[in-house]
Every structure is written in structure tokens, then in C-alpha cells.
Backbone as JSON Lines, residues from 0, in Angstrom:
{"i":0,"aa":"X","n":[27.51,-15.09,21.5],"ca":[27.3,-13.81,20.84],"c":[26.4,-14.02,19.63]}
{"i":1,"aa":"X","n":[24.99,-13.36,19.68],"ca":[24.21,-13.72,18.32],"c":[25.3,-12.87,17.46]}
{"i":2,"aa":"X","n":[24.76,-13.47,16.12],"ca":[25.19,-13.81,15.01],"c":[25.08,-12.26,14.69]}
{"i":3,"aa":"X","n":[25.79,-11.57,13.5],"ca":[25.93,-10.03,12.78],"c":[25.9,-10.18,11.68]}
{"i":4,"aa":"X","n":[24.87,-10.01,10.69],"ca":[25.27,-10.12,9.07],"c":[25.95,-8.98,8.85]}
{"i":5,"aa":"X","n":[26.73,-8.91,7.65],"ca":[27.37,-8.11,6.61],"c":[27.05,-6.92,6.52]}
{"i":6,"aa":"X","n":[27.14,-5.37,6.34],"ca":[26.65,-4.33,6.01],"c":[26.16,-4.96,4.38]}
{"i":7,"aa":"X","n":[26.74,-5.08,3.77],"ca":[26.67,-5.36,2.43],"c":[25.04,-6.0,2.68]}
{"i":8,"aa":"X","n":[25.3,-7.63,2.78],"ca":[24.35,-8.86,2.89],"c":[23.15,-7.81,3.65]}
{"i":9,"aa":"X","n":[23.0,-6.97,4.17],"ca":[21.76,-6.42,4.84],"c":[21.48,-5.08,3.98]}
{"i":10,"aa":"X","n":[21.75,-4.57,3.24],"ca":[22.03,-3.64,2.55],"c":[20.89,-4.22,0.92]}
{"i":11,"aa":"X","n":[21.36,-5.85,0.65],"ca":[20.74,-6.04,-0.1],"c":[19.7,-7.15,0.83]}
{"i":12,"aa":"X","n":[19.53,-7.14,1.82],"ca":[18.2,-7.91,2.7],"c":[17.37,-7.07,2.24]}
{"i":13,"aa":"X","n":[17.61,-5.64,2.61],"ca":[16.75,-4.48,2.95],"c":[15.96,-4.53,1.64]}
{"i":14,"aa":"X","n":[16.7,-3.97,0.34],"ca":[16.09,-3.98,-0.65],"c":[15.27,-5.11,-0.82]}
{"i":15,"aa":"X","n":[15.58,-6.26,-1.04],"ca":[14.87,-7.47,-1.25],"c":[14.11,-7.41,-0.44]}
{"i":16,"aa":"X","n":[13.04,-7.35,0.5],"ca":[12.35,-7.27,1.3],"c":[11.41,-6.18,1.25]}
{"i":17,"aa":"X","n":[12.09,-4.96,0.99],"ca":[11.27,-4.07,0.36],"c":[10.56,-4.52,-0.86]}
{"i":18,"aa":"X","n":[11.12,-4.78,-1.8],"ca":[10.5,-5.45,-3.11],"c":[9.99,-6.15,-2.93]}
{"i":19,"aa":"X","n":[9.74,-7.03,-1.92],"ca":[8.99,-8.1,-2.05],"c":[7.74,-7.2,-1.43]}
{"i":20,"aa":"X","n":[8.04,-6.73,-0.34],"ca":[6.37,-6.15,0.46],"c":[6.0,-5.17,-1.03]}
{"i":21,"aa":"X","n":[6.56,-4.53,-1.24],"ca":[5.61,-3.06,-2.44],"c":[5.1,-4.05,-3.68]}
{"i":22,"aa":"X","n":[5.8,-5.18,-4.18],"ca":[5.27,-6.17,-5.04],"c":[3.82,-6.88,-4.6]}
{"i":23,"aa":"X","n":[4.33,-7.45,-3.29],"ca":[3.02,-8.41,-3.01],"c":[1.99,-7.59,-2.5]}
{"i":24,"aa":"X","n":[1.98,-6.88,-1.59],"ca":[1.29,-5.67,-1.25],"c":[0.29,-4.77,-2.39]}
{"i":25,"aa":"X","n":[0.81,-4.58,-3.6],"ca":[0.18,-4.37,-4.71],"c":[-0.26,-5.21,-5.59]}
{"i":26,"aa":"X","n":[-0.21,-6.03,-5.42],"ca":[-0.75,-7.65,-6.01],"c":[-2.47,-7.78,-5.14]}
{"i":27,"aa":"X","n":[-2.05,-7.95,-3.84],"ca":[-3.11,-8.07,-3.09],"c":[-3.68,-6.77,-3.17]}
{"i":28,"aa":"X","n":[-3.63,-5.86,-2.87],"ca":[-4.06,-4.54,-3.13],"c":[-5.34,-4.62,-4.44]}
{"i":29,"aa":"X","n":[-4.96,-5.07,-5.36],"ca":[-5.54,-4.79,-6.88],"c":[-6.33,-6.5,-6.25]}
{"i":30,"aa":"X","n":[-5.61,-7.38,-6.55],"ca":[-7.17,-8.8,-5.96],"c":[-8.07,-8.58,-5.16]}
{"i":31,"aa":"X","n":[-7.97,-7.92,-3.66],"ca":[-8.87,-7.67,-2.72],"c":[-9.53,-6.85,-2.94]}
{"i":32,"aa":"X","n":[-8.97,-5.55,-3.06],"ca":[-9.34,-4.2,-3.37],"c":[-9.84,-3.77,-1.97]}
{"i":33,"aa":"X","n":[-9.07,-4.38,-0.8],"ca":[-8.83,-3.6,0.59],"c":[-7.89,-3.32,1.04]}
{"i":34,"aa":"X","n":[-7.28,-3.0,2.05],"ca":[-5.66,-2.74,2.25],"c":[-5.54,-3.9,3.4]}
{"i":35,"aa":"X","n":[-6.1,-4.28,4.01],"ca":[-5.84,-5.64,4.75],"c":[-4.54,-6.44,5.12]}
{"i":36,"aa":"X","n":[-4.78,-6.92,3.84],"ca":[-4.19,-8.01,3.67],"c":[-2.35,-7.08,3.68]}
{"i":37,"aa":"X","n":[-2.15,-6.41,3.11],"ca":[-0.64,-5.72,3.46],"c":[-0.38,-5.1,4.77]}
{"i":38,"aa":"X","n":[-1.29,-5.24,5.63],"ca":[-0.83,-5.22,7.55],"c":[-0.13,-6.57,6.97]}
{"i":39,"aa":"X","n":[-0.66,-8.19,7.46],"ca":[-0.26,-9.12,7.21],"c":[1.05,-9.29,6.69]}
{"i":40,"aa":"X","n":[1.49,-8.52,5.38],"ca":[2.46,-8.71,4.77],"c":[3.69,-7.59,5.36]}
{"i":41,"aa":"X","n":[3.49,-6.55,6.23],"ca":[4.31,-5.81,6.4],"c":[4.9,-6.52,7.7]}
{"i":42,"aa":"X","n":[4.02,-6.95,8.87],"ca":[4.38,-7.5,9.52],"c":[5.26,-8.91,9.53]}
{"i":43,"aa":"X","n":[5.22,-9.39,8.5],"ca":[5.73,-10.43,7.79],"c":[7.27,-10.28,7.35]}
{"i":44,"aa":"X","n":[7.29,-9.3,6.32],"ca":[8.14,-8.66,5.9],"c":[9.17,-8.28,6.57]}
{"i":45,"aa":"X","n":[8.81,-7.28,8.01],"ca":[10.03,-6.75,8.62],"c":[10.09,-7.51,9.45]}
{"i":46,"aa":"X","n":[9.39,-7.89,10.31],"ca":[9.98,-9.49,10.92],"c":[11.04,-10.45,10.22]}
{"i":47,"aa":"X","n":[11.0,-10.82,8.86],"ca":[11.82,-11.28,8.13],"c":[13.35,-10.7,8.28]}
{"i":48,"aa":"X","n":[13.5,-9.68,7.68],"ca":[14.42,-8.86,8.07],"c":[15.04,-8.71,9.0]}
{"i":49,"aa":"X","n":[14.29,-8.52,10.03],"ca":[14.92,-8.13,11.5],"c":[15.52,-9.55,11.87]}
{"i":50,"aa":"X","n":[14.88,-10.23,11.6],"ca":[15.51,-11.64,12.09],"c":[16.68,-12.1,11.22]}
{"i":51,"aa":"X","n":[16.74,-11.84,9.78],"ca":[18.04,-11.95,9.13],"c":[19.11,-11.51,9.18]}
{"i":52,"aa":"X","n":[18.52,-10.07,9.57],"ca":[19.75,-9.07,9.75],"c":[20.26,-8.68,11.13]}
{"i":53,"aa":"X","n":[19.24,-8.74,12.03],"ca":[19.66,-8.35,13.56],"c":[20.72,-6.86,13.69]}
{"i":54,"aa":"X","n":[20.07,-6.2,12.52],"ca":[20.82,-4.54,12.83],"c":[20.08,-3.46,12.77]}
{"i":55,"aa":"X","n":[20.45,-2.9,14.19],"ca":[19.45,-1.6,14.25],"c":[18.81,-0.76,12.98]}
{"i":56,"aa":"X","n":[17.73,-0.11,13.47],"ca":[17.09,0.15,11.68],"c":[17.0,-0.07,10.56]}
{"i":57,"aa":"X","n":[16.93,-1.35,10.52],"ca":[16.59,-2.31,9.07],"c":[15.16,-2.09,8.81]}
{"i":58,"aa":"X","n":[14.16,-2.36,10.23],"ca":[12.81,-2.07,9.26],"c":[12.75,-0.78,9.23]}
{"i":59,"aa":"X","n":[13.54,0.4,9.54],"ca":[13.14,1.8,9.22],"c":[13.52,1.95,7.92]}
{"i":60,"aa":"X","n":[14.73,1.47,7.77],"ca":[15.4,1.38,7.02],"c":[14.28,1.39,5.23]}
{"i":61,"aa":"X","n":[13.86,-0.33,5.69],"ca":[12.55,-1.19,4.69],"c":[11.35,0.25,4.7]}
{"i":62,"aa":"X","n":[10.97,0.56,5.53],"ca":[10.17,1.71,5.67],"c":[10.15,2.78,4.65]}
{"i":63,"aa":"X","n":[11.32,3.51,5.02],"ca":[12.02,4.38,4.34],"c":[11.98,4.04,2.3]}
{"i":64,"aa":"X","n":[12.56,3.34,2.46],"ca":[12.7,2.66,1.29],"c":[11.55,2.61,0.15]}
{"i":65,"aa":"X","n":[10.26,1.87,1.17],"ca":[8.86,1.43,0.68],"c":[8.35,3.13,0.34]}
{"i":66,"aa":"X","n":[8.61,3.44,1.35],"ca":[7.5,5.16,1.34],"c":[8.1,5.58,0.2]}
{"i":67,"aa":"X","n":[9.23,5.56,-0.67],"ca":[9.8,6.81,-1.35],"c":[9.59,6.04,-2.52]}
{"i":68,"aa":"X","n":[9.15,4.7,-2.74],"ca":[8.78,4.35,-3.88],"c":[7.46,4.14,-3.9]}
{"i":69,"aa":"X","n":[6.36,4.61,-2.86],"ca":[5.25,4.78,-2.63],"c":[5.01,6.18,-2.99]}
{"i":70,"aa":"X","n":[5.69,6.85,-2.96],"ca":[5.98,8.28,-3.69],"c":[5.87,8.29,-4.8]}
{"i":71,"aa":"X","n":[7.36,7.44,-5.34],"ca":[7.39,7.63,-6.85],"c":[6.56,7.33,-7.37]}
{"i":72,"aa":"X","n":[6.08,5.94,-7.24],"ca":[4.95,5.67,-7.73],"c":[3.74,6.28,-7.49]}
{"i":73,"aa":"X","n":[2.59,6.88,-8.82],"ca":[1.72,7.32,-7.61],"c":[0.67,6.19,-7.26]}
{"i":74,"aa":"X","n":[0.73,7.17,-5.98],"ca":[-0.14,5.57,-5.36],"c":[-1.8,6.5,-4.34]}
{"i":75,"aa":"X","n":[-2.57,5.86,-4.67],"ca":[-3.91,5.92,-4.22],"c":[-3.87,6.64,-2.85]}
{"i":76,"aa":"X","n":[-3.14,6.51,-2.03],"ca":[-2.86,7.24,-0.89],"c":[-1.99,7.84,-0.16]}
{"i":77,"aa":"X","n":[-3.2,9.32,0.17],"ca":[-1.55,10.13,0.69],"c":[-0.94,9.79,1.64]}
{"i":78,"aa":"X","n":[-1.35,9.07,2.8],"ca":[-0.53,8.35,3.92],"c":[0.47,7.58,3.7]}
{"i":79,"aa":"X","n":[0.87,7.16,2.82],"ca":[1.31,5.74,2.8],"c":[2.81,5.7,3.09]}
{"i":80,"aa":"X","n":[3.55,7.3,2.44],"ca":[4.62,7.56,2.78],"c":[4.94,7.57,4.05]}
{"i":81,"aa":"X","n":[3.94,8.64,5.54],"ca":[4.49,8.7,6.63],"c":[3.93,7.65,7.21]}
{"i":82,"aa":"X","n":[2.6,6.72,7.29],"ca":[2.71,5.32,7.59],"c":[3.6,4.82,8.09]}
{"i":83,"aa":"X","n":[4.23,4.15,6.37],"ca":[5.19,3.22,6.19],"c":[6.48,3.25,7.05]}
{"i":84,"aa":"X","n":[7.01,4.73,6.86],"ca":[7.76,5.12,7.64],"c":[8.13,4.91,9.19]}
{"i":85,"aa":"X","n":[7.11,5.38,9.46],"ca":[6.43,5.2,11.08],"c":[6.46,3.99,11.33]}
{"i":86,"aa":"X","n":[6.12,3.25,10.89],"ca":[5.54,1.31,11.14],"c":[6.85,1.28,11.27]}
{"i":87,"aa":"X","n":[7.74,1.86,10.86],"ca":[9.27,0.93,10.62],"c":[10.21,1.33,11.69]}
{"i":88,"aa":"X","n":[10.22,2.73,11.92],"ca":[10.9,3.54,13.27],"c":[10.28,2.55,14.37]}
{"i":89,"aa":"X","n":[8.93,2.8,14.62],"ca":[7.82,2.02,15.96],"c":[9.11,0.68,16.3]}
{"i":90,"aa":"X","n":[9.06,0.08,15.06],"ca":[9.03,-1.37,15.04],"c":[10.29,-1.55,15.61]}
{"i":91,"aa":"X","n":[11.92,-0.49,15.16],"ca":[12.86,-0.82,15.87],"c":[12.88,-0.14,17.01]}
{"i":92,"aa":"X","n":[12.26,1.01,17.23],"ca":[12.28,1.43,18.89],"c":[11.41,0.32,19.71]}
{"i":93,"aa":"X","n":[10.85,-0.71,19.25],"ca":[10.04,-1.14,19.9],"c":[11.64,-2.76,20.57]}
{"i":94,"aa":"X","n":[12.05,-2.61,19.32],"ca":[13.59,-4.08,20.04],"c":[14.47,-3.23,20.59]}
{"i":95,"aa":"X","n":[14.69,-1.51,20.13],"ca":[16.01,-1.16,20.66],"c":[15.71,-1.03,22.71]}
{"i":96,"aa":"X","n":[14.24,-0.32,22.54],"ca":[14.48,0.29,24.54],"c":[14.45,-1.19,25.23]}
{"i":97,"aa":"X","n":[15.04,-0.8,26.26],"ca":[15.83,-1.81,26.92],"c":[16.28,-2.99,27.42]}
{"i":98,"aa":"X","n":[17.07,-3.27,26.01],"ca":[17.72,-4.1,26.05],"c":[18.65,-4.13,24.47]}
{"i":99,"aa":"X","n":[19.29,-5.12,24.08],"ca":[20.44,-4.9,23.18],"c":[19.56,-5.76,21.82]}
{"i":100,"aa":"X","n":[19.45,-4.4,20.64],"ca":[18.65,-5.38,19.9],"c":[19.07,-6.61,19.15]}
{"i":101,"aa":"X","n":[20.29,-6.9,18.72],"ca":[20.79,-8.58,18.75],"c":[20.11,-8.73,18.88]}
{"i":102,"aa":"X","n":[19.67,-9.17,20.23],"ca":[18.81,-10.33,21.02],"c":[17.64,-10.37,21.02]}
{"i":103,"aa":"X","n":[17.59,-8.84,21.11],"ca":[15.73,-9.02,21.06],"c":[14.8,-9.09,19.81]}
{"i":104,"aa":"X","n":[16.14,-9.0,18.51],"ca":[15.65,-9.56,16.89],"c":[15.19,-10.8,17.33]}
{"i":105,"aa":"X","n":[15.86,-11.88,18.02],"ca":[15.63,-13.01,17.77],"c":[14.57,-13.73,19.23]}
{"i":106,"aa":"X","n":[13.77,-12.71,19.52],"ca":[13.07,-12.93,20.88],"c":[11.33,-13.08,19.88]}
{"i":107,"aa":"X","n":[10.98,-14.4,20.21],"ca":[9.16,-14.02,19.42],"c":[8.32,-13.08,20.48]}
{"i":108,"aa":"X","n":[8.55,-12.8,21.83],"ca":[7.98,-12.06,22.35],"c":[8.46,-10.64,21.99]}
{"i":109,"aa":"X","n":[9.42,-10.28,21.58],"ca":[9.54,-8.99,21.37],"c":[9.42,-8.43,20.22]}
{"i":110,"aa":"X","n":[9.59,-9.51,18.91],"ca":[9.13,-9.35,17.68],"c":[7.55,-8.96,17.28]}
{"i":111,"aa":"X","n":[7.06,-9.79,18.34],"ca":[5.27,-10.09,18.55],"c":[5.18,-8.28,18.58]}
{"i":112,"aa":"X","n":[5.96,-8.16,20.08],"ca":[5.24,-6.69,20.23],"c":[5.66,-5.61,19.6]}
{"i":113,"aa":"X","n":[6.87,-5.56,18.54],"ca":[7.48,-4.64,17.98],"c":[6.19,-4.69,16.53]}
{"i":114,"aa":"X","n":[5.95,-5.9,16.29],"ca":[4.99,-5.62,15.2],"c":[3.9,-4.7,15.23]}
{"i":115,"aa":"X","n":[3.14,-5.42,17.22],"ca":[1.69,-5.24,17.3],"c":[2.09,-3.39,17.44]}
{"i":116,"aa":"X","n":[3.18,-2.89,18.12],"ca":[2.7,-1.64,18.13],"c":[3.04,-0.71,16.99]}
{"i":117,"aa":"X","n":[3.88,-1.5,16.2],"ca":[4.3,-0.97,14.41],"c":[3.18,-0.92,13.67]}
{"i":118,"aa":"X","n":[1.74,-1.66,13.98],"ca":[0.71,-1.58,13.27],"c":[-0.22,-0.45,13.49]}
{"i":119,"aa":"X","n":[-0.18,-0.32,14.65],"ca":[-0.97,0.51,15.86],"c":[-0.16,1.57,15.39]}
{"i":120,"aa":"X","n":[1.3,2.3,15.44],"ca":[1.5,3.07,15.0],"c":[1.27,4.03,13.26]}
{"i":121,"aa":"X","n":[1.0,2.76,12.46],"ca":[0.86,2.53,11.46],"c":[-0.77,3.38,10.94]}
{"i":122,"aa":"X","n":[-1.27,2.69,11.77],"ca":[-2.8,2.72,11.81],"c":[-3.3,4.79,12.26]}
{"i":123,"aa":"X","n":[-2.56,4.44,13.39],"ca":[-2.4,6.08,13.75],"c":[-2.2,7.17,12.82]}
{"i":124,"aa":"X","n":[-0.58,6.78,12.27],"ca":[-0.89,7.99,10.97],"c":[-1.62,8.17,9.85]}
{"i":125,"aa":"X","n":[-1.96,7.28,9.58],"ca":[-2.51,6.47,8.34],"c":[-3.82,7.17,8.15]}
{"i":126,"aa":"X","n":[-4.52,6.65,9.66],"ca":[-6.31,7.33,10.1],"c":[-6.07,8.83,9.84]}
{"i":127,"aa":"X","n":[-5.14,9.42,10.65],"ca":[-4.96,10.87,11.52],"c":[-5.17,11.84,9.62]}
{"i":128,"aa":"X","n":[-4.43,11.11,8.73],"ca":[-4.22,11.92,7.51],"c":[-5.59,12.01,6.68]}
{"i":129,"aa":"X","n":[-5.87,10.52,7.09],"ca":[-7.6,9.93,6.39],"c":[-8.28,11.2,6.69]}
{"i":130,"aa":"X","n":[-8.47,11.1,8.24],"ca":[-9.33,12.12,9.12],"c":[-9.13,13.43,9.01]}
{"i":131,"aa":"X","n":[-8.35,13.65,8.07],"ca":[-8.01,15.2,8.09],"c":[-8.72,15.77,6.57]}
{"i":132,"aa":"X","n":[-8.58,14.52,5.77],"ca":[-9.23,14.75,4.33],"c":[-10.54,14.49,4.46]}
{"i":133,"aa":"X","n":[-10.96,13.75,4.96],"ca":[-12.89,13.33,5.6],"c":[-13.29,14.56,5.94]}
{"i":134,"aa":"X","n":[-12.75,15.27,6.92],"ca":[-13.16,16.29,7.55],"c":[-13.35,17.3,6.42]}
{"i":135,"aa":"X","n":[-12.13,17.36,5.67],"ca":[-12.79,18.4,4.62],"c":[-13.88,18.06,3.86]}
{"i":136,"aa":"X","n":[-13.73,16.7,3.18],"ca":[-15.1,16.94,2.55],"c":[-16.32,16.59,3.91]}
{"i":137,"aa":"X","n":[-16.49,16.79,4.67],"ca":[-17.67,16.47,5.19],"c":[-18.41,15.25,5.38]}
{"i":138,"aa":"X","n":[-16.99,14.22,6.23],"ca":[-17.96,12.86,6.63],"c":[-18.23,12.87,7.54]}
{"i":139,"aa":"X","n":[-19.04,11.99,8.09],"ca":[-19.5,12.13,10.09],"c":[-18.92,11.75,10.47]}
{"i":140,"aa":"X","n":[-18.7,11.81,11.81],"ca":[-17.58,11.92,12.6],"c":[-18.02,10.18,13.05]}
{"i":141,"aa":"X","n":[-19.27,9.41,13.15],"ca":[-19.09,8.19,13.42],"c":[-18.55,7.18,12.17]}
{"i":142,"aa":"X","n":[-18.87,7.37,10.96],"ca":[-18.19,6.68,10.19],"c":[-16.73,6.48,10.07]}
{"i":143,"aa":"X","n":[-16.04,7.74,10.79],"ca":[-14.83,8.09,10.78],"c":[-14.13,6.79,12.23]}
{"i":144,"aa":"X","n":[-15.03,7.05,13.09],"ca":[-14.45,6.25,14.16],"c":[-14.9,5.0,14.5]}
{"i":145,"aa":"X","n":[-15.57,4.07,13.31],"ca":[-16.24,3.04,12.49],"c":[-14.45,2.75,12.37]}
{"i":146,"aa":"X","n":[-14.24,3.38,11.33],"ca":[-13.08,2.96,10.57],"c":[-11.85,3.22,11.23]}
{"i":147,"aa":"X","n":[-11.49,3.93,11.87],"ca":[-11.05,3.94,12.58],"c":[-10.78,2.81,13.8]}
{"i":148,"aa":"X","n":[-11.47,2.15,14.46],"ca":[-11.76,1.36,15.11],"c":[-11.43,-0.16,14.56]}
{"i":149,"aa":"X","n":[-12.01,-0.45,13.89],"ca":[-11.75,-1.71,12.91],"c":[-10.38,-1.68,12.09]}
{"i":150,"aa":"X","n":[-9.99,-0.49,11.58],"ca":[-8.07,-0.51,11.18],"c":[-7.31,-0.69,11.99]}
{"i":151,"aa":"X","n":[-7.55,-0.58,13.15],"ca":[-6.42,-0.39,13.99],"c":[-6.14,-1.51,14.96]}
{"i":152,"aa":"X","n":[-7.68,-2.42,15.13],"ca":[-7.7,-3.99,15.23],"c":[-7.12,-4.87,14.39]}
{"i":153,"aa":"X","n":[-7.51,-4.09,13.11],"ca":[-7.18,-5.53,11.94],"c":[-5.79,-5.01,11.69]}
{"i":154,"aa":"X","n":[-4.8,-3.94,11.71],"ca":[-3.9,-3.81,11.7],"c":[-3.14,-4.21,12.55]}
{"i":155,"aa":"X","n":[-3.32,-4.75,13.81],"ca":[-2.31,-4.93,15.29],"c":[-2.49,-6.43,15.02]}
{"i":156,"aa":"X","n":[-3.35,-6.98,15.09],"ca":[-3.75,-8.26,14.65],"c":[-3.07,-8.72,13.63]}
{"i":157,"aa":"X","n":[-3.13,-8.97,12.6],"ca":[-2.95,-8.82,11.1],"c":[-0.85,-8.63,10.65]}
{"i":158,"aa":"X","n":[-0.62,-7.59,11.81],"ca":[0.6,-7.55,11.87],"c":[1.7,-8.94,12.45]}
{"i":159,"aa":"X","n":[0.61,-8.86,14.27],"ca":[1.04,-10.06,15.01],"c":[1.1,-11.22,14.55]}
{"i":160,"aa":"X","n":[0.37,-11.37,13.64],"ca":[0.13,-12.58,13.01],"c":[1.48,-12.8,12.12]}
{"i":161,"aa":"X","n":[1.56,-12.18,11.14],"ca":[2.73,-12.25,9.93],"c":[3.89,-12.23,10.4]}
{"i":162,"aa":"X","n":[4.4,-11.37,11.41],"ca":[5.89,-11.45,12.35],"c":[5.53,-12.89,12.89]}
{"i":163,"aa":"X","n":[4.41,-13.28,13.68],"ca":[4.28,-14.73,14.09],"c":[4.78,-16.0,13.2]}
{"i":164,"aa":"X","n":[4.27,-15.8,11.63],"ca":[4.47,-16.71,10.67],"c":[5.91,-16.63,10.35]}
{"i":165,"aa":"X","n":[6.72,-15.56,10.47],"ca":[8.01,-15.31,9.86],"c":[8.82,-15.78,10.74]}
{"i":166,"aa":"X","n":[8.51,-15.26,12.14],"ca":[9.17,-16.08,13.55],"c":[9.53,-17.43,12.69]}
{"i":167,"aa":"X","n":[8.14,-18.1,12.92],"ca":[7.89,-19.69,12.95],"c":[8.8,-19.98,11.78]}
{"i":168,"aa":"X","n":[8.76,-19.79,11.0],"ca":[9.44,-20.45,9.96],"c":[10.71,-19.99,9.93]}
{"i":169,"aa":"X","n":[11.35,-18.92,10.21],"ca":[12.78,-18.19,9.73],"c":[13.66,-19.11,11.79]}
{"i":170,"aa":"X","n":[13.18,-18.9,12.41],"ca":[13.68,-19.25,13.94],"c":[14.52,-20.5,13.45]}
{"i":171,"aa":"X","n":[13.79,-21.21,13.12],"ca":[14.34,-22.77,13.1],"c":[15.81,-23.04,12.28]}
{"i":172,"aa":"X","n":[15.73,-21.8,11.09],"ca":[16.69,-21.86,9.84],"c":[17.87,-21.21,9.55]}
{"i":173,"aa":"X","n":[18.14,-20.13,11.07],"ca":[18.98,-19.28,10.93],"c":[19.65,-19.45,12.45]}
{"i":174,"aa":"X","n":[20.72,-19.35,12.0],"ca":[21.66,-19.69,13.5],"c":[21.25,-18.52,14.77]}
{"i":175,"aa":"X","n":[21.56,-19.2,16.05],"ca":[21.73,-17.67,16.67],"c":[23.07,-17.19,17.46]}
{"i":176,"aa":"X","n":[23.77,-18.39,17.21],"ca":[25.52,-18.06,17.71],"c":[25.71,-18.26,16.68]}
{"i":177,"aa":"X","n":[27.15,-17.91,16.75],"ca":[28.17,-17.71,15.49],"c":[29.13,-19.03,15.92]}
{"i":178,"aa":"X","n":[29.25,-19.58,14.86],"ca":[30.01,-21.0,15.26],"c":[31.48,-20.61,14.03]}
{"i":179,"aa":"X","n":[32.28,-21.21,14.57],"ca":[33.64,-21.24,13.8],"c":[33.37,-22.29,13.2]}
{"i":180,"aa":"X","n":[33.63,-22.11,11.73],"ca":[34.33,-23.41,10.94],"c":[35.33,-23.65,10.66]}
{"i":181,"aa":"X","n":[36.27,-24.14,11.16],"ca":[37.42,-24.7,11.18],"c":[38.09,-25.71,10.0]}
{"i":182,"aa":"X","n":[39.49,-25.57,9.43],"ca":[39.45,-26.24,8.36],"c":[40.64,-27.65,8.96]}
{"i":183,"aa":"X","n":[40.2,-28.61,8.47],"ca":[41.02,-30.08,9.5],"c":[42.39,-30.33,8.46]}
């Protein structure tokens, strides 16, 4: 039987994880001065999570969380709330359909693809809101699908990658049965 953390212990995963993505995410944000590099880190991030916690809607959860302090704070873009959001729902409908997500937290093939289409979903709202403000002021419709095109690569990518790195390193360090310790 994989392993179940704590309501509690995931309760404060969630937060911590959130803080860490809206921290580093705005770190890189202000060094690069592209949004890039936080695909990378989101994918990173809730991969982390999901693999610590192995309980349904943790990254919606992280999602949720990020957007409403992407709110509070103001922040440079109006997407960022239903994004974030979105990336995080995608990401656990992507372990919950069929099969039991336990297991498929701790699967790198299903983590892989819960990311790649959490980015892709990501990317979707993200553009769709872009494209709605472009349109008003009057950009062309190829610059639009320029950018379009290239976010939604470097986002699926970019994602796969960081759930990849979090796999790799968190797999090795965290049990996946529950073992009794017994006192002699």
C-alpha cells in the first residue's frame, strides 16, 4: 500500500511549496525578465508535492494558493490567477483518470504527462487572456500566433523537464510502502 502523508504534514507541504514557487518564480522573473524560467519551476514544484504528498488536489490545491497571492500581490499579469489555477486542476486530473492516484503520484510516466499537459493547459489560458487584450489594442494576428506557438513549446517542455528533475531526485528519498517500525 503506497505510503499517505498526514492531512496536517500536506497542509503545510502545500504552503511550503507554494512559497517556494511565488518566491523563486519572482526572483527569476525580475533576473531574466521572461517568464520562462517559472514553467521550469512550476513543474518542479508540483511534482515535488505530488510526490510528497500523494493526495488528490495538492497541486490544485498549490495552484489555488499561488493565484490568490498572485492577486494580492499586484502582479504584472492578468492571467496569472486562472493560469495558475488551471496548471494545477490539469495536473491532478491528469494522475486522477484512470487509475488510483497513490500510485500514479509515484509513476515518472504519469508525472511526465500530468506536467506536460499542466503546461499546455497553462499556456492555453494564459495566451487566450493575452489574446483578448492584443486584440484590443490592435496587434496582428501573426505576432500573436508567434507567441503563441513558442509558449506553449517552452511551456510543455520546460514543465517536463522540472517534474523530470523532481522525479529524479525526490524517487530515490521517499518510501513507497509503508513499513512498520516495530519496537524490540
Amino acid at each position: 500500500m503506497p505510503v499517505q502523508v498526514s492531512s496536517t504534514r500536506s497542509i503545510a507541504l502545500i504552503g511550503l511549496f507554494s512559497a517556494l514557487y511565488i518566491v523563486t518564480s519572482g526572483l527569476t522573473s525580475v533576473v531574466t525578465q521572461v517568464g520562462y524560467p517559472e514553467h521550469f519551476l512550476r513543474g518542479f514544484f508540483m511534482a515535488s508535492l505530488i510526490l510528497l504528498t500523494r493526495r488528490k488536489w495538492s497541486a490544485t490545491l498549490m495552484g489555488i494558493v499561488c493565484g490568490v497571492v498572485f492577486i494580492a500581490v499586484p502582479a504584472p499579469a492578468p492571467y496569472l490567477f486562472p493560469a495558475t489555477v488551471v496548471s494545477g486542476v490539469v495536473f491532478d486530473l491528469a494522475l486522477i483518470l484512470g487509475t488510483k492516484y497513490s500510485s500514479s503520484s509515484i509513476s515518472q510516466t504519469r508525472l511526465l504527462f500530468g506536467a506536460g499537459v499542466s503546461g499546455l493547459a497553462e499556456s492555453l489560458v494564459g495566451l487566450l487572456i493575452i489574446s483578448m487584450f492584443t486584440s484590443i489594442l490592435g496587434k496582428t494576428f501573426d505576432a500573436i500566433a508567434i507567441a503563441w506557438t513558442a509558449d506553449i513549446v517552452l511551456n510543455i517542455v520546460l514543465s517536463i523537464i522540472g517534474a523530470f528533475i523532481a522525479f529524479k531526485y525526490l524517487s530515490d528519498r521517499i518510501p513507497t510502502v509503508r513499513t512498520k517500525i516495530t519496537s524490540q
